[in-house]
C-alpha positions as CSV (number, residue, x, y, z in Angstrom):
1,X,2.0,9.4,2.5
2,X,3.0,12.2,4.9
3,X,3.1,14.7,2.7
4,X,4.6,14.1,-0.5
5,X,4.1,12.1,-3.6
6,X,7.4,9.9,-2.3
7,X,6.9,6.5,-0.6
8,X,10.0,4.6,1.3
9,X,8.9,0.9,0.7
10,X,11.7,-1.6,2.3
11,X,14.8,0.7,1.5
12,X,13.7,1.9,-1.8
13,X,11.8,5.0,-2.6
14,X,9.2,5.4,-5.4
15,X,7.3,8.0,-6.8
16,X,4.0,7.4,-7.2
17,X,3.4,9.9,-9.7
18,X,5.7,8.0,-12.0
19,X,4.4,4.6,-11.1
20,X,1.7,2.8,-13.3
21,X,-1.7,2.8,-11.7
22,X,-5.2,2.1,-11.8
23,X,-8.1,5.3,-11.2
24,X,-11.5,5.3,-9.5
25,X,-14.0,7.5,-11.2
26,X,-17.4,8.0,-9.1
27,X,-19.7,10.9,-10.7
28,X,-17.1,11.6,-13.5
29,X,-14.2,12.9,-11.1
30,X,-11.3,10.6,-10.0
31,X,-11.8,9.7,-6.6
32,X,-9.3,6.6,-5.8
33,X,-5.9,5.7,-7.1
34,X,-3.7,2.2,-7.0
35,X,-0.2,2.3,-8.0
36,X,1.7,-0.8,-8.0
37,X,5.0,-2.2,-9.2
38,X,5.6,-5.6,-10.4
39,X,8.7,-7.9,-10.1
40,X,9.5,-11.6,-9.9
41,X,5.7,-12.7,-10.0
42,X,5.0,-10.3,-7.3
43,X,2.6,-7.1,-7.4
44,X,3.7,-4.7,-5.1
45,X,0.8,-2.5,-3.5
46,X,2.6,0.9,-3.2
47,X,-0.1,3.3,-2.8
48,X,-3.7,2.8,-2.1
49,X,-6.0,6.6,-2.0
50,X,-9.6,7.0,-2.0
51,X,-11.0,10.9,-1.4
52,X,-14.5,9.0,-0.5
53,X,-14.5,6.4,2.0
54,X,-17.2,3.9,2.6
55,X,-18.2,2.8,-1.1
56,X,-16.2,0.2,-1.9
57,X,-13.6,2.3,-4.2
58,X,-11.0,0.6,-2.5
59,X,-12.6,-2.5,-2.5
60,X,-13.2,-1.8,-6.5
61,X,-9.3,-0.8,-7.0
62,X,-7.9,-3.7,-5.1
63,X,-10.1,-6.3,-7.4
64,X,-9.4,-4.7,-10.6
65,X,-5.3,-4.6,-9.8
66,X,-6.1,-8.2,-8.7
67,X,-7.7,-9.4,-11.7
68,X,-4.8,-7.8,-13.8
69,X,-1.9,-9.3,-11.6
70,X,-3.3,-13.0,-12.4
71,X,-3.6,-11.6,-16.6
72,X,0.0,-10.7,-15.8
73,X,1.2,-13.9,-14.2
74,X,1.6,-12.8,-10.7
75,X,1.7,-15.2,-8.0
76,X,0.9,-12.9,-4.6
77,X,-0.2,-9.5,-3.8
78,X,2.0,-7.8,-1.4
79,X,2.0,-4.6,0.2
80,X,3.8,-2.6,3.0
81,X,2.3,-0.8,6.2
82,X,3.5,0.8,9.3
83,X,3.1,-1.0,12.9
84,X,0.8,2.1,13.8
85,X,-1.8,1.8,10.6
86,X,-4.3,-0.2,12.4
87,X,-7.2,0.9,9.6
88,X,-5.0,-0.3,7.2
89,X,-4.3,-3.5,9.0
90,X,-8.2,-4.5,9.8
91,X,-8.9,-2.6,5.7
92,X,-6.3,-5.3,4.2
93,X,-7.4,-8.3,5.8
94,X,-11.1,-8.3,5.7
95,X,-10.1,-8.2,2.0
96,X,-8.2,-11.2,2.2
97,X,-4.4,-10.6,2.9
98,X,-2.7,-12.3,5.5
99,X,0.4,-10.8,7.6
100,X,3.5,-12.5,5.8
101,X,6.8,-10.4,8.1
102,X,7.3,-8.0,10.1
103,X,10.6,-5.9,9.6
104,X,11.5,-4.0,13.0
105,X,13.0,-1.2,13.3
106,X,12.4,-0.5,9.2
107,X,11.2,2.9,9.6
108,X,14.7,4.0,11.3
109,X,15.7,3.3,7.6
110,X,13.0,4.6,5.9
111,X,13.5,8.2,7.8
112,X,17.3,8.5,6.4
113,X,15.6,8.5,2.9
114,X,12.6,10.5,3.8
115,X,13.1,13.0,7.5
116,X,9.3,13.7,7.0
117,X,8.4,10.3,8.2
118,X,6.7,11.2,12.2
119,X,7.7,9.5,15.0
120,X,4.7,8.6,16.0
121,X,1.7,7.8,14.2
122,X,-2.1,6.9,14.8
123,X,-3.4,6.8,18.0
124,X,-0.2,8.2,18.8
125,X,1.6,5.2,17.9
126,X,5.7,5.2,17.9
127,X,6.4,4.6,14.0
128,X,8.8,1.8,13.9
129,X,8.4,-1.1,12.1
130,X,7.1,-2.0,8.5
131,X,4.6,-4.9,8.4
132,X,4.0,-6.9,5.4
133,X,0.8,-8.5,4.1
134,X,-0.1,-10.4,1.5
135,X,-2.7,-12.1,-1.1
136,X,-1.7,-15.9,-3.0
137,X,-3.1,-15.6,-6.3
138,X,-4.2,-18.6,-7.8
């Protein structure tokens, strides 16, 4: 999130502590978060966290938001990365999303709503575009 509780999602910024969400508790403390937001039979992935990596709390979050998407009459999953979030790319698609666009140069966008945003990225990547995935849900 680079910092702050703000995400810039295709020209629109949200607040994640103001979005509705879904929590991971592992040994009684909260140790993964989902937000979402839903519109025109879509759920929008906004923020995906996990303080412990490697047990399936993401796996966990992304199922449960799933199975409440379909209660809610969604018809896709989507969610927003950054060309440089190659974890996130390989994390997202073993779970089943597929890329659906790429928007170049998005992040030149993204950085006149929020400066914070680096230039470059993992791996010392140059930030630049968003990519978007998705899930069908049938």
């Amino acid at each position: 999130m680079w910092g702050s509780i703000k995400i810039v999602v295709r020209g629109s910024i949200y607040h994640v502590d103001e979005l509705p969400g879904f929590i991971a508790i592992y040994d009684d403390e909260p140790v993964g978060l989902v937000t979402y937001f839903l519109e025109d039979g879509d759920c929008e992935i906004i923020s995906l966290d996990s303080t412990i990596e490697g047990i399936g709390m993401g796996s966990t979050l992304i199922e449960t938001l799933k199975k409440f998407a379909i209660e809610e009459g969604c018809k896709r999953l989507r969610l927003i990365t950054t060309n440089d979030n190659t974890k996130a790319l390989k994390f997202w698609q073993k779970r089943g999303f597929r890329l659906a666009a790429i928007y170049p140069n998005a992040i030149e966008k993204s950085r006149e709503l929020k400066p914070e945003i680096p230039l470059t990225g993992n791996d010392d990547i140059p930030i630049r575009d968003e990519i978007e995935l998705e899930m069908r849900l049938e």
